[in-house]
C-alpha positions in Angstrom: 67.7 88.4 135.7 64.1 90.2 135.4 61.7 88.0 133.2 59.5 89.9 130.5 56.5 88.5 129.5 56.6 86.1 126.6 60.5 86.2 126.0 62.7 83.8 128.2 64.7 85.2 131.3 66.6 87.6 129.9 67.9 91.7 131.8 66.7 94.5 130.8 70.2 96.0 130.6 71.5 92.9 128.0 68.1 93.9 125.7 69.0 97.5 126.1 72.6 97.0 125.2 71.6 95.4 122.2 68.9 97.2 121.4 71.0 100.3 121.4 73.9 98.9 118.9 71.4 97.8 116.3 69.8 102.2 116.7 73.4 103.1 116.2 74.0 100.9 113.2 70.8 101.6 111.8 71.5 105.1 112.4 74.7 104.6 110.3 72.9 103.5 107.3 70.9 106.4 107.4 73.4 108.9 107.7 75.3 107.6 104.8 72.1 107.8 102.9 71.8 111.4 103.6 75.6 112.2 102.9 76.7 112.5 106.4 79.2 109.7 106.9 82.5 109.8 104.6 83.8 105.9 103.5 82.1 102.9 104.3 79.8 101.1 107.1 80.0 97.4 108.2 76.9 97.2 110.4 76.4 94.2 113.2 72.7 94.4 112.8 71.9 90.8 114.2 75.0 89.7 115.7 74.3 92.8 118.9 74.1 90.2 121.5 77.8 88.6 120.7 79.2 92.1 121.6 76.8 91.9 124.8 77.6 88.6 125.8 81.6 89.2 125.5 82.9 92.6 125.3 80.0 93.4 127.7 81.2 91.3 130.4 84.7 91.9 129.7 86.4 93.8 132.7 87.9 97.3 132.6 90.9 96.5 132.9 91.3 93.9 130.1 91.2 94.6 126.8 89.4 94.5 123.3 91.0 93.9 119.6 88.2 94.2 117.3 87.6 94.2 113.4 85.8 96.1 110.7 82.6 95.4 112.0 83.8 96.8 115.7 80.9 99.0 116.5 78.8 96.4 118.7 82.5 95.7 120.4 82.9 99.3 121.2 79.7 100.6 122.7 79.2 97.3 125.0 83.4 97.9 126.2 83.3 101.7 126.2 79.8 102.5 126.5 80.8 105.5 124.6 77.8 106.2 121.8 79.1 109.8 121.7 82.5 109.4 120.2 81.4 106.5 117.7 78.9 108.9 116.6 81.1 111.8 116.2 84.0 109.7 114.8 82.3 108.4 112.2 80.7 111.5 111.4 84.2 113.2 110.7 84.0 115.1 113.6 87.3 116.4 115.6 84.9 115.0 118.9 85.2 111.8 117.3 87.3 108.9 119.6 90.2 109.3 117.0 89.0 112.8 115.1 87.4 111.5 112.9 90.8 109.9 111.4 89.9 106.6 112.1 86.0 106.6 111.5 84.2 103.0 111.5 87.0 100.7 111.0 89.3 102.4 113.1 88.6 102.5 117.0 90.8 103.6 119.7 89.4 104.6 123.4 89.9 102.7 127.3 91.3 99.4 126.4 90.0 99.0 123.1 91.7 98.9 119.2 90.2 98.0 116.0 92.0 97.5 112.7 90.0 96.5 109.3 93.4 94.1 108.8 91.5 90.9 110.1 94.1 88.4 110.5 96.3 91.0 111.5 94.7 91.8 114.7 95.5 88.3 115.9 99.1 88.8 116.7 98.9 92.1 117.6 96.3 91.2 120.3 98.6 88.0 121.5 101.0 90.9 121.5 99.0 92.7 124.4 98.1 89.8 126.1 101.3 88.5 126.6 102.7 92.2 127.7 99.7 91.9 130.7 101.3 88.2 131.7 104.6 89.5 132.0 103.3 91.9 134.7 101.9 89.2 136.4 97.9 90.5 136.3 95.2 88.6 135.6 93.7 90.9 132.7 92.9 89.1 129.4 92.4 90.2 126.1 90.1 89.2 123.4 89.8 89.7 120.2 86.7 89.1 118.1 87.9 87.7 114.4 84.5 86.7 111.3 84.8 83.3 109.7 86.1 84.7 106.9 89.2 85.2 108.8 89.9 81.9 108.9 91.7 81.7 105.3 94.7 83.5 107.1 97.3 82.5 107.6 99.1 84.4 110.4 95.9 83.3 112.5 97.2 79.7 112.8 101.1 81.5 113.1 99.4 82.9 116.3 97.1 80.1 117.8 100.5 78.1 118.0 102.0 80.6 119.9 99.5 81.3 122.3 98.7 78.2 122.9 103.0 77.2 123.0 103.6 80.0 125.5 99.8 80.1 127.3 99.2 84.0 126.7 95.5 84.5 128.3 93.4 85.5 124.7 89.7 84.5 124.1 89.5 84.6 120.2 85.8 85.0 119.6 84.7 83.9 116.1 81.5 85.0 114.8 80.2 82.6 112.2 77.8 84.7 110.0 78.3 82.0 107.1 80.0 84.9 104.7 83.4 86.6 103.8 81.8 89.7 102.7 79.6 88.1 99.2 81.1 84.7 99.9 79.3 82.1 101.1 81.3 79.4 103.7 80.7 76.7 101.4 83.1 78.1 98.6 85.7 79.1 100.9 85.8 77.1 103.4 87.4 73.3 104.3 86.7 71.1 107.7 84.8 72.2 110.9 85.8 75.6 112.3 86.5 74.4 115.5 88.7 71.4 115.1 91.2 74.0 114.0 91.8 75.7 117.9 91.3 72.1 119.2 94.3 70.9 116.9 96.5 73.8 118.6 95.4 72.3 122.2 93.2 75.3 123.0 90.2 75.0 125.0 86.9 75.5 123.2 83.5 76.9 123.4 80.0 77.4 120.9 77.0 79.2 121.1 74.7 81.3 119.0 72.8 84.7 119.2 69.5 83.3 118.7 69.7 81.9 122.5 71.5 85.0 124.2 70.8 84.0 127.9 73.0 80.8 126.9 75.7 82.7 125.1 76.1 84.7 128.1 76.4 82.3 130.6 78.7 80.3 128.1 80.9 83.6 127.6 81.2 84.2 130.7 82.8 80.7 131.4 85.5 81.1 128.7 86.1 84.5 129.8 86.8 83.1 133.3 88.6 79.8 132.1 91.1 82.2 130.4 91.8 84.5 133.2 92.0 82.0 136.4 93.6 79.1 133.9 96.0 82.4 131.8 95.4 80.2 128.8 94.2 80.8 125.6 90.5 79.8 124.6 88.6 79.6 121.3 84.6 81.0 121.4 82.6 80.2 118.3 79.9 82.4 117.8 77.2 80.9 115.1 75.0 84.3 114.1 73.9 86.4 111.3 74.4 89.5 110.1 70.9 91.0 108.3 72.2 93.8 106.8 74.7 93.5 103.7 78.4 93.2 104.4 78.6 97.2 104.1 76.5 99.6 102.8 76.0 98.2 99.3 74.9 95.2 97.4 73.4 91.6 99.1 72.7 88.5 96.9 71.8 86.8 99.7 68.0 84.7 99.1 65.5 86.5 100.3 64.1 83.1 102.0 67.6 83.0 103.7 66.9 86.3 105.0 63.5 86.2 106.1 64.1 83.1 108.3 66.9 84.8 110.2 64.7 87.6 110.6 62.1 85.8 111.8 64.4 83.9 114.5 66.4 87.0 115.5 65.8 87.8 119.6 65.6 91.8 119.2 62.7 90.7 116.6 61.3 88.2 118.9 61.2 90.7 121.2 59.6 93.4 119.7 56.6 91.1 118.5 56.2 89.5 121.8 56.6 92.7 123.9 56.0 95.6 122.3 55.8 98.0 124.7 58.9 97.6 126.6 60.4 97.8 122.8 59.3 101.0 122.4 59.6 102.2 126.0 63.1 101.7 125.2 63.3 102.3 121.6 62.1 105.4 121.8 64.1 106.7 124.7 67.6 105.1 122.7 66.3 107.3 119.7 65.8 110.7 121.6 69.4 110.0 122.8 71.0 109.1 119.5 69.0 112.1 117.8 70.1 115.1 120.3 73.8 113.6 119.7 73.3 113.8 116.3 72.0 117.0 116.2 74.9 118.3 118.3 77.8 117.0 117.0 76.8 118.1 113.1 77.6 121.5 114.1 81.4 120.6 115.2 84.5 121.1 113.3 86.9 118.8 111.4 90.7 117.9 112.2 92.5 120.2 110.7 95.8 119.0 108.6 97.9 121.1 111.2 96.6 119.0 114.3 96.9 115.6 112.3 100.5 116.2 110.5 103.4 117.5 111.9 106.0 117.7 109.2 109.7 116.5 110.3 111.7 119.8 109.7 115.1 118.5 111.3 118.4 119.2 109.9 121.9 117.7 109.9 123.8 118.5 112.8 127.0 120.2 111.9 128.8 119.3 115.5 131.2 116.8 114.3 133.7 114.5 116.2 136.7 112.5 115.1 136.2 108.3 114.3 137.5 106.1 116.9 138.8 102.8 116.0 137.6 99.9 118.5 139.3 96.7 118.9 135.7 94.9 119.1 133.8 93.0 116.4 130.3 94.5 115.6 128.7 91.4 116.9 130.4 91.3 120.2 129.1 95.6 120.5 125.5 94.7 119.2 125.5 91.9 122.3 127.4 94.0 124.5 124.6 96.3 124.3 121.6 94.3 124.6 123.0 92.3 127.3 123.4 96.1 128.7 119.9 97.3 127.7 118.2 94.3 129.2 119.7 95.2 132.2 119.0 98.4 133.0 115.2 98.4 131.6 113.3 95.7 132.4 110.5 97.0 129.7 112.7 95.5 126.8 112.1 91.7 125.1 113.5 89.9 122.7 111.9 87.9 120.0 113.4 85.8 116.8 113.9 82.6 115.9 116.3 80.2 117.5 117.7 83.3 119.4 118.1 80.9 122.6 121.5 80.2 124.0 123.8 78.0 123.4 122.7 78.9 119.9 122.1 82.7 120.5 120.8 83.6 116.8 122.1 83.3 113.3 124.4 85.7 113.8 125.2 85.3 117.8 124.0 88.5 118.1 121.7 87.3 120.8 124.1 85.1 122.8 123.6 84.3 126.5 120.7 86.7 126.5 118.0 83.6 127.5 120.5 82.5 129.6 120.3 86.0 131.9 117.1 86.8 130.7 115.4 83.7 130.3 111.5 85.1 131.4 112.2 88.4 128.6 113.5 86.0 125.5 111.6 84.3 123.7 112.8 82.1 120.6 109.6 81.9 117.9 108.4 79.3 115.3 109.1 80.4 111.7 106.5 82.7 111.9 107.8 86.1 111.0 104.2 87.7 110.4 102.9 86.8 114.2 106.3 87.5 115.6 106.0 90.9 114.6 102.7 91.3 115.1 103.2 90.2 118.6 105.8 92.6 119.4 103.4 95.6 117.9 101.3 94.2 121.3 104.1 94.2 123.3 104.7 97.6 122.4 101.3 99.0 122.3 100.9 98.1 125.8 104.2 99.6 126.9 106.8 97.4 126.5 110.1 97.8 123.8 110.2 95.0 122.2 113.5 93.9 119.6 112.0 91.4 117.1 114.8 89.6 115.3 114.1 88.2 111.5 116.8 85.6 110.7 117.6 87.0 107.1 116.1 90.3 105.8 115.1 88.7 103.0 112.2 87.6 105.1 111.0 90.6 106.4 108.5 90.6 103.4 106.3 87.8 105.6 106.1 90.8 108.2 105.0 93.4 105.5 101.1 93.6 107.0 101.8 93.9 110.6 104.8 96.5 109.6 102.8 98.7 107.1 99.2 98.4 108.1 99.8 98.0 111.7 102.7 99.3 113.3 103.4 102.4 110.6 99.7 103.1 111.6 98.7 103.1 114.8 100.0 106.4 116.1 97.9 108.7 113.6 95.2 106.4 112.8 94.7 106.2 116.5 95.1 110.1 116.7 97.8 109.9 119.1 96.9 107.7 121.4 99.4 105.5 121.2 102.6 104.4 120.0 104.2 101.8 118.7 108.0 101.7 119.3 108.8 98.4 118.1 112.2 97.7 116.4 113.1 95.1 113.9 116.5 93.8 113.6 117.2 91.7 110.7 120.7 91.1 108.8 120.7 91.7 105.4 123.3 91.7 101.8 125.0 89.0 100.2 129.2 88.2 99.6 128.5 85.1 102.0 127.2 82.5 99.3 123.8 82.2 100.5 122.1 82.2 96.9 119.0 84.5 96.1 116.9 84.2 99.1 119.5 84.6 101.7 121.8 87.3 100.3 118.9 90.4 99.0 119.5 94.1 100.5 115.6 95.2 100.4 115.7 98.2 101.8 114.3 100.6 99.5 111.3 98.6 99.9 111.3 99.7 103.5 112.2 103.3 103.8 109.2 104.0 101.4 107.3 103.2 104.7 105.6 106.2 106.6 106.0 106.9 110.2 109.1 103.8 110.4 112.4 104.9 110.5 114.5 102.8 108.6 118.0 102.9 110.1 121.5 100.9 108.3 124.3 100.3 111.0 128.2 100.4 109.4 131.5 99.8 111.0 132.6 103.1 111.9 131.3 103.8 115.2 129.8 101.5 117.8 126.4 100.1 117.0 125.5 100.7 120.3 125.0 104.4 119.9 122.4 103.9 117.2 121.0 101.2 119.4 120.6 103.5 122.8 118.7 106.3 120.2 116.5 104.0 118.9 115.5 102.6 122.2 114.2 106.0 123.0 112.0 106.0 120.1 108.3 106.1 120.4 107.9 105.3 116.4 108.4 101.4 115.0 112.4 101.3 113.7 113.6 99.0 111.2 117.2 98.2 111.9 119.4 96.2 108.8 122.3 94.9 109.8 125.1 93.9 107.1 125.8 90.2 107.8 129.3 90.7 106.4 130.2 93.9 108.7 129.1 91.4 112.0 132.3 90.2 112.0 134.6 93.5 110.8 135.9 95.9 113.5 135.4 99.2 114.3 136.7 101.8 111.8 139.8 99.8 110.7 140.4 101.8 108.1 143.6 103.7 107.0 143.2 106.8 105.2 145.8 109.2 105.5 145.0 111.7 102.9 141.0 112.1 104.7 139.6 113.4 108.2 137.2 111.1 109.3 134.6 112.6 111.5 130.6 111.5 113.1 128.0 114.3 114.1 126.2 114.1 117.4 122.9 113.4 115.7 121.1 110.0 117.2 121.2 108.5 114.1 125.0 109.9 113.1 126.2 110.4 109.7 129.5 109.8 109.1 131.7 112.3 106.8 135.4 111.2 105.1 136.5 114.2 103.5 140.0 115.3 101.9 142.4 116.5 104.9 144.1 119.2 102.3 142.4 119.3 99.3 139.0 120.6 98.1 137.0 117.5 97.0 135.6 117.3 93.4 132.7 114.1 94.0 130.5 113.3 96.3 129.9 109.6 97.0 127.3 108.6 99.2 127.2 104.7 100.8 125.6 103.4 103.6 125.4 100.4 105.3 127.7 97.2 104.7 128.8 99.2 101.3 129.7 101.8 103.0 133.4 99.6 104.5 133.9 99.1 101.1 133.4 102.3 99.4 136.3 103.9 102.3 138.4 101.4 101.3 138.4 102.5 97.9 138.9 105.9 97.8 142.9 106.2 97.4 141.9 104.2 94.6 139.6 106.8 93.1 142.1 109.7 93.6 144.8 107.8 92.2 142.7 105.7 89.5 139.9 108.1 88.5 142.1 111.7 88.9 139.5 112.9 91.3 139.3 113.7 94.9 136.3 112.1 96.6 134.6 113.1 100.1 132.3 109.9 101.4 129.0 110.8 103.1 127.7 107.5 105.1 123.8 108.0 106.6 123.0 106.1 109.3 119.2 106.9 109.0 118.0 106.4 105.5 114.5 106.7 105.7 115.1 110.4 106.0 118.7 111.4 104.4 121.0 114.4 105.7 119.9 116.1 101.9 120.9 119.3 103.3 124.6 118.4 104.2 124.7 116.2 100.9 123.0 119.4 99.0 126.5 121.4 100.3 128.7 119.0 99.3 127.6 118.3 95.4 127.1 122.1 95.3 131.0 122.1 95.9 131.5 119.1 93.7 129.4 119.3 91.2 129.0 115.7 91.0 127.4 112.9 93.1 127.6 109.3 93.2 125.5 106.9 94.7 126.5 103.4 95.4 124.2 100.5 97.2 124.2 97.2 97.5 119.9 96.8 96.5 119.2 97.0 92.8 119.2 100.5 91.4 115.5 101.0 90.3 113.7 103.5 93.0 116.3 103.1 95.4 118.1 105.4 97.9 119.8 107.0 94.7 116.4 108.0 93.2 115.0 109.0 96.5 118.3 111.1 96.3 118.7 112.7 93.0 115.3 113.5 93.7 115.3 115.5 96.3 118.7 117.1 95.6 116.7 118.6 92.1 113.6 119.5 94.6 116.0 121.2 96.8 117.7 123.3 94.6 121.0 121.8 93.6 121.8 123.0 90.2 123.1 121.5 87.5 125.4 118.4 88.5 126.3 115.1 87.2 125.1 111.8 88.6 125.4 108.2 89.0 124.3 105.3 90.4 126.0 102.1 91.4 124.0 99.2 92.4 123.2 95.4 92.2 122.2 94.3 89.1 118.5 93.3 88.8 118.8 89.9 89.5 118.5 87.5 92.3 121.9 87.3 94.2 123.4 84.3 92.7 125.4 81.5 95.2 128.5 81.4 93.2 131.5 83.4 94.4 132.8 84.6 91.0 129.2 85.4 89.7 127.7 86.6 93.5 130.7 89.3 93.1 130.0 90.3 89.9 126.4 91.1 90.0 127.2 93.0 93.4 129.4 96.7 93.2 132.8 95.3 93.4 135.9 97.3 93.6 136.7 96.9 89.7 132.9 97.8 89.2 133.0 100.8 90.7 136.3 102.4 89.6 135.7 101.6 86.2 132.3 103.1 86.5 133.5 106.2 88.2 136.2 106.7 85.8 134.0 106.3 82.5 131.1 108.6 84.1 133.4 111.4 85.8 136.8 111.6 84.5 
C-alpha cells in the first residue's frame, strides 16, 4: 500500500477503481439527461469502494451475482468500461447488445438480474455446481437491505448453510428500499438473521475502505479454504437517488454522508492526485463515448429467431408395454444418471427408502447419493438453485411434490430461467427441467388435485411438455435432456400407476411420429372421421377409452390427436384434421377459461381453418373438491363428455 498525503494508507489502484465507477455512473446520469440511455439508471455513487473491496478481490475464476445497482460489481470483476458503456447506450457492442442494459449484466463470470431475492438461489445454484467439481471457486452475490423482506433469501441461507455451498452474500446497508427508509420496513438486527442460519459473519463500512478490504478479504478466504457459506454486511450510502428520479431524503442526511464519503475526502485533501486521475478516467470515458454513439443497434433478426417447425408426418404404430409409468420414469433416471454424470436431482423428500411422493425417484440417493439432494419445503430456492446448476453446466431435474405448488417457483421460472438466454444475448442457457405431478381423481381436495398448466405454457422460451400413457415416458425424457431451454414436465398422478397403451380399440390405428416431443394420432381404421378431439395429458387415457362410445352414442366417428408438447401445439396437423371434419373438440382437465382450447381455436382461425364448429370440455371453475362423487363431477367425466358431444355435434 502507497500512502497519499493527508488520507490514510490506502493504493492508488483501490482510489482509481473507485474513482472510475463513480465517472461511469455519473456519466450515466448525464447521458440520460441528454436522451442517450433508454430505461432507467440505479447509480452506486458512494457505495464504489464495496464493489472494490469484494468483487475487486474476487478471483477470475469465481464468480459474481449482482443486482439492479451492478455497475460498481461489474467494472471492479470485468474491468470492462467499454461494454457497460455501450450496453447501456443500446449499442449491439454492448456486453449483451444492448438487450440487457443496466440491470441486466452478463460477461466472464458475472450475471445480474433486477429480481433481488431471486438472485440468491440462482447464485447458491452456481456455487454448489463449482463444489460438485471439487474446485475451490466461490461465488458471491451482493443483495441491498431492502432485500431482506424476501422471503426465498432465508429459503436459501438454510440451504447453503444445510449443505455448506461456498457463497459470500454481501449486504450493502444503504438504510433504504428504493424511498423507504429501514425503520418502516424493517424488524431486528440484520445480522442476527445469517447468525440464526449458523453462517459465519462479517461488518464493515465504506467510510473506512482500507478496513473493508482487509475484512473482505478474510470472508472471501474463510469461504473458499472453509467451502462454507459466509454473511458480509456492508453499512454505506448511496448519494444519488434510488434511480434517476425523485429523493426525499433531508438534505442534512445528505450533506453529512457527503461530507464523510472517502472519494470526497479525497479530493479535498489531495487534490491533485484527484484530478491527475480524474481527468485521465474522463478522457477515457469521453473517447468511448464518442465512439460507440456512432454504432448500430440489435436488429430484431439477431435477437428473435422465430420457431418455424412443423409436425412430422413419419408415423409409427403404438406399442403396449407391460410396465407401469412410474417404474419407466425411474427406469430412466436411474439410466440417465448413469450415463451423464452432469445430471442432479432435487425435490423434496426424494431420498430413498422414501424415493418421492410418487416413487418416481426411488433408490436414486441410494446409487447416487453425492448427485441427489432432498430439499426443505422451499420450492422457490429449489428452483432457483437448479437455474445455478444449470447456468454453470450442469442438467439439473427439480421435482415439486404437487403441481399445485409450482406457483411458489413462478419468479425463478418466469423472470429467471425463461430469461436468461436472450436477456443475456446468448450467452448462456438454462436447461433446467421441472417435474411435478399434477390433476385430481385421487381425493386430495383443492390444493393437491389443480391441473395449472395453461398458466405455464403462456411462459416464453419454456417448453411446457404433458407425458400420457401411450408410449414410454422415457422417450420424452431422453429429448428433453438434450434441451438447452428450461422444460416444464407435468406428470398425471393418476397415469403413474396405468400401463403403457392398454387400450383396445379395434375400429382405430394407433400411431406416434418421430418428433422429440411425439404426438400421438388414433384415427378410424376404415372410415373417414367426422370430429376431431384433441386431449393431452392424464385426459388423454380417458378420452381413448371413450371413443367406441362416441361412435356408438353420439353417431359420429372421432379421430384423437394427443400433443405431447403443449407449449407449442402440432396446429398444422390439427388444422388438416378439422378441415376434414369440420368440427373440433377440446377436452382438458384445467378450467376452460384461456386454456389450451383457446390457445387452440385461436390459432386454428389465425391459420386459416374455415368455418367449423367447436367445443370445449373442461373443469369447472372451482377448486377441485375432496369428495369422490362431487371431485368427479366438477372434472370431464365420461357421462360429461358424451352428453356434451352429443348435444353440441349430433
Amino acid at each position: 500500500m502507497s500512502e497519499i498525503a493527508g488520507v490514510r494508507s490506502l493504493s492508488h489502484k483501490h482510489i482509481k477503481d473507485a474513482l472510475r465507477i463513480r465517472m461511469v455512473e455519473e456519466k450515466f446520469l448525464n447521458l440520460f439527461s441528454t436522451g442517450h440511455l433508454n430505461g432507467t439508471v440505479h447509480t452506486c455513487v458512494g457505495q464504489e469502494f464495496s464493489a472494490v473491496a469484494f468483487a475487486g478481490q474476487a478471483k477470475k475464476k469465481d464468480f459474481i451475482f449482482s443486482n439492479h445497482r451492478c455497475h460498481g460489481h461489474y467494472l471492479c470483476f470485468t474491468g470492462d468500461t467499454r461494454g457497460l458503456l455501450a450496453e447501456l447506450l443500446g449499442k449491439s457492442s454492448g456486453t449483451c447488445g444492448g438487450i440487457g442494459s443496466s440491470q441486466h449484466l452478463c460477461r466472464d463470470n458475472f450475471f445480474s438480474n433486477g429480481i433481488q431475492g431471486g438472485i440468491m438461489p440462482v447464485a447458491a445454484g452456481y456455487a454448489l455446481a463449482n463444489k460438485l467439481r471439487g474446485g475451490d471457486e466461490i461465488g458471491i452475490v451482493f443483495i441491498g437491505d431492502g432485500t431482506l423482506g424476501e422471503g426465498v433469501l432465508y429459503e436459501t441461507m438454510n440451504i447453503i448453510s444445510k449443505w455448506k455451498i461456498p457463497l459470500l452474500i454481501v449486504c450493502e446497508n444503504n438504510s433504504y428500499a428504493q424511498s423507504t427508509p429501514q425503520s418502516l420496513n424493517l424488524s431486528g438486527e440484520i445480522i442476527s438473521r445469517p447468525s440464526a442460519f449458523g453462517i459465519q459473519t462479517y461488518e464493515g463500512d465504506t467510510w473506512n475502505p482500507e478496513v473493508l478490504l482487509s475484512k473482505a478479504k478474510e470472508a472471501i478466504d474463510f469461504v473458499r479454504i472453509e467451502s462454507k457459506p459466509a454473511f458480509f454486511l456492508v453499512e454505506t450510502y448511496r448519494l444519488n437517488a434510488h434511480s434517476k428520479g425523485d429523493d426525499d431524503r433531508e438534505i442534512a442526511e445528505l450533506d453529512h454522508f457527503r461530507k464523510i464519503d472517502y472519494l470526497n475526502k479525497f479530493k479535498d485533501e489531495s487534490p491533485e492526485y484527484y484530478s491527475l486521475y480524474k481527468n485521465a478516467i474522463d478522457i477515457e470515458i469521453e473517447g468511448m463515448v464518442a465512439e460507440i454513439l456512432k454504432e448500430g443497434e440489435t436488429s430484431l433478426d439477431q435477437y428473435f429467431i422465430p420457431d418455424t417447425s412443423i409436425t412430422d408426418d413419419r408415423w409409427q404404430p403404438l406399442s403396449p408395454i407391460n410396465k407401469r409409468q412410474v417404474e419407466l420414469l425411474n427406469a430412466f433416471f436411474h439410466d440417465c444418471m448413469s450415463s451423464d454424470d452432469k445430471v442432479v436431482m432435487l425435490g423434496e423428500d426424494i431420498h430413498s427408502p422414501y424415493g418421492g411422493a410418487f416413487k418416481v425417484t426411488k433408490g436414486l440417493s441410494t446409487s447416487f447419493p453425492d448427485r441427489v439432494f432432498t430439499t426443505p419445503i422451499s420450492e422457490a430456492a429449489i428452483t432457483g438453485i437448479s437455474n445455478g446448476l444449470a447456468l454453470n453446466g450442469f442438467k439439473p431435474f427439480v421435482e415439486i411434490m404437487f403441481g399445485d405448488f409450482i406457483t411458489l417457483a413462478f419468479d425463478q421460472i418466469v423472470n429467471h430461467a425463461s430469461k436468461f438466454r436472450h436477456m443475456f444475448n446468448g450467452k448462456v442457457n438454462c436447461p433446467v427441467v421441472i417435474r411435478t405431478p399434477m390433476g385430481g381423481r385421487r381425493g386430495y381436495g383443492p390444493t393437491h388435485s389443480q391441473t395449472l398448466d395453461k398458466f405455464l405454457i403462456g411462459i416464453d422460451n419454456v417448453k411446457t411438455v404433458a407425458i400420457n400413457t401411450f408410449f414410454d415416458p422415457g422417450l420424452v425424457y431422453s429429448a428433453i435432456h438434450k434441451q438447452t431451454d428450461p422444460v416444464i414436465v407435468i406428470e398425471n398422478k393418476v397415469d403413474y400407476g396405468k400401463k403403457i397403451f392398454q387400450q383396445k380399440l379395434p375400429r382405430f390405428t394407433a400411431l406416434m411420429n418421430n418428433q422429440d416431443f411425439p404426438v400421438v394420432h388414433l384415427r378410424p381404421a376404415v372410415a373417414a372421421p367426422t370430429i376431431t378431439i384433441v386431449a393431452y395429458g392424464g385426459m388423454a387415457d380417458i378420452v381413448a377409452t371413450l371413443l367406441e362410445d362416441i361412435f356408438e352414442n353420439a353417431d359420429l366417428i372421432p379421430e384423437l390427436i394427443i400433443p405431447t408438447l403443449i407449449s407449442a401445439l402440432p396446429i398444422d396437423l390439427i388444422l388438416s384434421s378439422v378441415k376434414r371434419t369440420g368440427r373440433l373438440l377440446v377436452i382438458e382437465e384445467g378450467s376452460q377459461y384461456g386454456g389450451i382450447g383457446s390457445e387452440l381455436g385461436a390459432s386454428l382461425s389465425e391459420k386459416g381453418a374455415g368455418a367449423f364448429k367447436f367445443k370445449r370440455i373442461s373443469a369447472f371453475p372451482v377448486p377441485i373438491p375432496s369428495v369422490k362423487s362431487l371431485e368427479l363431477t366438477v372434472l370431464p367425466e365420461k357421462e360429461r363428455i358424451i352428453d356434451e358431444i352429443t348435444r353440441s355435434f349430433s
